[in-house]
C-alpha positions in Angstrom: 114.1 91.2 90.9 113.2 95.0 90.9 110.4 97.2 91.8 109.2 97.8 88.6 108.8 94.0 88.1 106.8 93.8 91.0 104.9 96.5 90.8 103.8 94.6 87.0 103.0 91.6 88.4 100.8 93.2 91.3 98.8 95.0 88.7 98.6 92.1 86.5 97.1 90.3 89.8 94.8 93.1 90.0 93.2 93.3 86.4 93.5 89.6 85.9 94.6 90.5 82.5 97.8 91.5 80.3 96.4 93.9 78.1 94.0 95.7 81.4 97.4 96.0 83.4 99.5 97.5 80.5 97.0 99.8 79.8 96.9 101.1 83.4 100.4 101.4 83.6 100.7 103.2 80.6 103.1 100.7 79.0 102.7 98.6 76.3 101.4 94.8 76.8 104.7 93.4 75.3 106.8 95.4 78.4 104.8 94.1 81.1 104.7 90.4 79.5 108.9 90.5 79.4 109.2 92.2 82.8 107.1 89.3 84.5 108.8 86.6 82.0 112.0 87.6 83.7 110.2 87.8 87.4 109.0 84.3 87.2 112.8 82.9 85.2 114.2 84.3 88.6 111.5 83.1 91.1 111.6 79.5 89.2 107.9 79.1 89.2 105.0 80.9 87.1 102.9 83.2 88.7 100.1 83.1 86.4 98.3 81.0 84.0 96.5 82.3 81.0 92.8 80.6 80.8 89.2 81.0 78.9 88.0 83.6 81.5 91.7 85.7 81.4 94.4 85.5 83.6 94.6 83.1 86.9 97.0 84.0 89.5 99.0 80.3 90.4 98.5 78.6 94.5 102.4 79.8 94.8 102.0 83.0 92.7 99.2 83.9 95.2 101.6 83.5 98.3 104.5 85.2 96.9 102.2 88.4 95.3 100.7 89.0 98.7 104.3 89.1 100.4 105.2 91.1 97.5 102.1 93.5 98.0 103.4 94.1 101.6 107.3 94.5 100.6 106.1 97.0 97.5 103.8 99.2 100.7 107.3 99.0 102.8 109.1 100.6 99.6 106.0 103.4 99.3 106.3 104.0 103.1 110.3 104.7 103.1 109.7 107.0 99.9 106.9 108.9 101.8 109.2 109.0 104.6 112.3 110.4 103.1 109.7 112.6 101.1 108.8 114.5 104.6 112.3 114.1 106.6 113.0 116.6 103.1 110.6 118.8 104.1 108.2 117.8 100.5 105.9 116.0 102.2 103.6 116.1 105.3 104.8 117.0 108.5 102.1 115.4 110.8 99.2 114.1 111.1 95.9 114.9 112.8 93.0 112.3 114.0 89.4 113.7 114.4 86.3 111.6 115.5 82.9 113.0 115.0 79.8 111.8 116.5 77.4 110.3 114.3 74.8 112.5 112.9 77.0 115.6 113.8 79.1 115.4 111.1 77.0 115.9 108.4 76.5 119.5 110.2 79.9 119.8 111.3 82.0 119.0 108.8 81.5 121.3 106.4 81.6 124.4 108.5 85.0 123.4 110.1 87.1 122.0 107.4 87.6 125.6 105.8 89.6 126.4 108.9 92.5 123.3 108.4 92.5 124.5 104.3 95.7 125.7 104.8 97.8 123.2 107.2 96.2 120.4 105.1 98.9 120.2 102.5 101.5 119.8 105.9 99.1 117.7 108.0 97.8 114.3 106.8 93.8 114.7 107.8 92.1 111.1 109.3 88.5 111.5 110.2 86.2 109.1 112.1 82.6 109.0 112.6 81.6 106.8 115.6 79.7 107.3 118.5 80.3 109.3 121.5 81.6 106.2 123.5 84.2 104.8 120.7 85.1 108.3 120.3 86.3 108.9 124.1 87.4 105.4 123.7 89.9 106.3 120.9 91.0 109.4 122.4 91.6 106.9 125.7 93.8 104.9 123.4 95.7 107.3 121.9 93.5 106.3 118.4 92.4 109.8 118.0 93.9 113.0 118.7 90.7 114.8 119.6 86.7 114.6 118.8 83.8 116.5 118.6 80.9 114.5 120.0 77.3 115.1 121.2 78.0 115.3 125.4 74.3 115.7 126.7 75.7 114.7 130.6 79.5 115.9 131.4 79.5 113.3 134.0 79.7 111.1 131.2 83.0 112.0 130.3 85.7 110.2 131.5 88.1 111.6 134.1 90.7 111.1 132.1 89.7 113.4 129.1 89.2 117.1 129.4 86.0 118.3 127.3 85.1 121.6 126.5 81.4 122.8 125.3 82.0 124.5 121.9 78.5 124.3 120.8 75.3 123.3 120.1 72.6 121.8 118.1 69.2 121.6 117.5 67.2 118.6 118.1 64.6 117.4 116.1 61.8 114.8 115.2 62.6 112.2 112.3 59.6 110.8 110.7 58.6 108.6 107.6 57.4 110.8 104.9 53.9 109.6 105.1 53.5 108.8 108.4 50.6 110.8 110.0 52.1 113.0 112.7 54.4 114.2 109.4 51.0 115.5 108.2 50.1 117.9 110.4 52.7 120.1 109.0 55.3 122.2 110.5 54.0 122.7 114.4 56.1 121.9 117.0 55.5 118.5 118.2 55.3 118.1 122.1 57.4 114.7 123.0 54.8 114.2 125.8 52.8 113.3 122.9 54.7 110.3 121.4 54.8 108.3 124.9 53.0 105.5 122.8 55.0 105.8 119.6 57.4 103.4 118.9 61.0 105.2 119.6 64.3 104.4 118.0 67.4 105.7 120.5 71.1 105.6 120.1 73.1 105.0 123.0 70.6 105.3 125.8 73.3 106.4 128.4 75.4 108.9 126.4 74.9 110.8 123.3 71.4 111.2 121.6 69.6 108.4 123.3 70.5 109.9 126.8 69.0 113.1 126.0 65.4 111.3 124.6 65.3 109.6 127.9 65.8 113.1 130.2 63.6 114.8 128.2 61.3 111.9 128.8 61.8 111.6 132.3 61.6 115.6 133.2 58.4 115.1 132.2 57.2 111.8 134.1 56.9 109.5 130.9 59.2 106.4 130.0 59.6 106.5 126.5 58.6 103.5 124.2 61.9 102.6 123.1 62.0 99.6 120.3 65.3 99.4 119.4 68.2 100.9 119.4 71.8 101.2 117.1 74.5 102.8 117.3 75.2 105.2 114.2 72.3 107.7 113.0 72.3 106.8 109.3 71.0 102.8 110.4 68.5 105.0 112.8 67.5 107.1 109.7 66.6 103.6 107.4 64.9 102.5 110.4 62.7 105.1 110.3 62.6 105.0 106.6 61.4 101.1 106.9 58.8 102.1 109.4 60.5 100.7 112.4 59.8 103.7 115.0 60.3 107.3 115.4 63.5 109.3 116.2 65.0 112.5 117.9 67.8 113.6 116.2 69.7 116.9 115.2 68.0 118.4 112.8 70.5 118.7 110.1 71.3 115.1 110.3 68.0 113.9 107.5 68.3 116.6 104.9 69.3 114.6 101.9 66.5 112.4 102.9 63.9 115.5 102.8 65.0 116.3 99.8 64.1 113.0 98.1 61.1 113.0 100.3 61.7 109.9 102.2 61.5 111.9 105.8 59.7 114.6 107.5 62.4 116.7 110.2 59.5 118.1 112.9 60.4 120.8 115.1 59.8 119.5 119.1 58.5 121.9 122.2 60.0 122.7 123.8 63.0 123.8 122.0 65.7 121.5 122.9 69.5 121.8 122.2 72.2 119.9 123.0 75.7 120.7 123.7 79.0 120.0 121.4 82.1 119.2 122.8 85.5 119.3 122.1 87.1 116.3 124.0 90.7 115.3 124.1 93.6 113.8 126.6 95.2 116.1 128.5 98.7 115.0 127.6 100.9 117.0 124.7 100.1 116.5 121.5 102.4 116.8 118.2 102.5 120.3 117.2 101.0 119.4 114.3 97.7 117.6 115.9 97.8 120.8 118.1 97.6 123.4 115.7 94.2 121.7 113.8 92.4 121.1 117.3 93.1 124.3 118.2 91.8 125.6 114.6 88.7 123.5 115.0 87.7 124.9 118.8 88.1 128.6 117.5 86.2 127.9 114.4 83.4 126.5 116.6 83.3 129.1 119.0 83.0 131.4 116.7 80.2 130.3 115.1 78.7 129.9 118.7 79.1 133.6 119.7 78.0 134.8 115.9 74.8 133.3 116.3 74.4 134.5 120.2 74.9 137.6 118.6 72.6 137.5 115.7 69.8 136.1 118.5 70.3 138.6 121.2 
């Protein structure tokens, strides 16, 4: 038994056909049918059977390809990790959260500034919201995230957070609804007490800051439902379920295909960005990109404080 034989058979199990497997292993049909010939002779049961509809993995074959799908991911890993101890391959590994409906504004600003460690550091990126985020820094899940942090006091003692930005909260409305047709005017949120509202995460995040902005003014917002990641919040509103305040970036592909209307509010209201993280040490690696990331965004901040002033 050898890789190469497995590795046939697990692409075999894949295609569910001879001729589909040899062709995406670039080897003829004959090779692959005498590599697993030999596989099962040694095994002492089949692992397939050929029928009308193509190829049928066995009950036993089953077993014995999923252990063999684990053992062949073993193999990969050692490769990979021989490949860095050499100095080819990655030499750590960095784990970013962004907040929901942040990174479709975030993202691509910040990514230019890890171009160059990328092809050292392994990049994993999350979207979640605020709460998972500090949970999987709190976990040791994620090495740092940049989340929506409209109360410091909701961060927990344990993390350190710094404000590295902000962003520009707006009103999301179906296309055709009628507040969507006054045009472009400011909408007051004093006006939308009787609208029916659609929050995320009405302690933390986005949904806290609806219900301050609410409250400031005496009102209790009509909140219908609520979920917890923006692009469910944007079908909502698509379907007619409510309204929503959301940064204003979040809905522009939607604009575009003229499915939603992005309404400036009045007051202007922004809310902050933060870099949050454990305090503890973390691999030199992980280090370098946040600290990449929270000059990148700071930045950007003091640009546009400077193209305002």
């Amino acid at each position: 038994m050898n890789d190469r034989q497995l590795r046939y058979a697990l692409t075999v199990w894949r295609e569910r056909s001879f001729s589909k497997a040899a062709g995406r292993l670039n080897v003829s049909q004959p090779a692959v049918s005498d590599q697993i010939r030999m596989l099962e002779a040694e095994l002492g049961f089949e692992l397939f059977q050929r029928t009308g509809r193509g190829v049928e993995v066995t009950y036993v074959g089953r077993t014995f390809l999923q252990h063999a799908e684990q053992a062949m991911s073993g193999i990969l890993g050692l490769s990979e990790t021989a490949r860095q101890l050499r100095g080819d391959g990655p030499r750590g590994s960095f784990t970013i959260g962004f907040s929901s409906g942040v990174a479709q504004d975030i993202v691509p600003r910040v990514m230019a500034s890890l171009a160059d460690l990328l092809p050292r550091v392994r990049l994993e990126v999350v979207t979640a919201t605020t709460r998972r985020i500090q949970r999987f820094i709190l976990e040791r899940r994620l090495d740092a995230g940049i989340a929506i942090q409209s109360d410091p006091r909701s961060v927990p003692e344990e993390l350190v957070s710094e404000r590295v930005g902000s962003i520009e909260m707006a009103l999301i409305v179906p296309w055709n609804h009628p507040i969507g047709k006054r045009g472009a005017s400011a909408i007051n949120l004093a006006d939308l007490k009787d609208e029916r509202l659609i929050v995320n995460e009405p302690d933390i995040g986005y949904g806290q800051f609806v219900q301050t902005v609410f409250t400031d003014q005496g009102l209790l917002p009509n909140v219908v439902a609520r979920a917890d990641d923006v692009d469910t919040i944007k079908l909502m509103v698509t379907s007619g379920v409510g309204l929503a305040v959301l940064p204003r970036g979040c809905a522009a592909s939607e604009v575009v295909l003229k499915q939603l209307r992005v309404l400036p509010i009045r007051p202007q209201h922004e809310v902050p960005i933060t870099l949050i993280r454990h305090p503890g040490a973390l691999t030199p690696a992980a280090e370098a990109c946040v600290k990449r990331l929270r000059d990148a965004l700071l930045a950007e901040t003091a640009a546009a404080a400077r193209a305002t002033a």
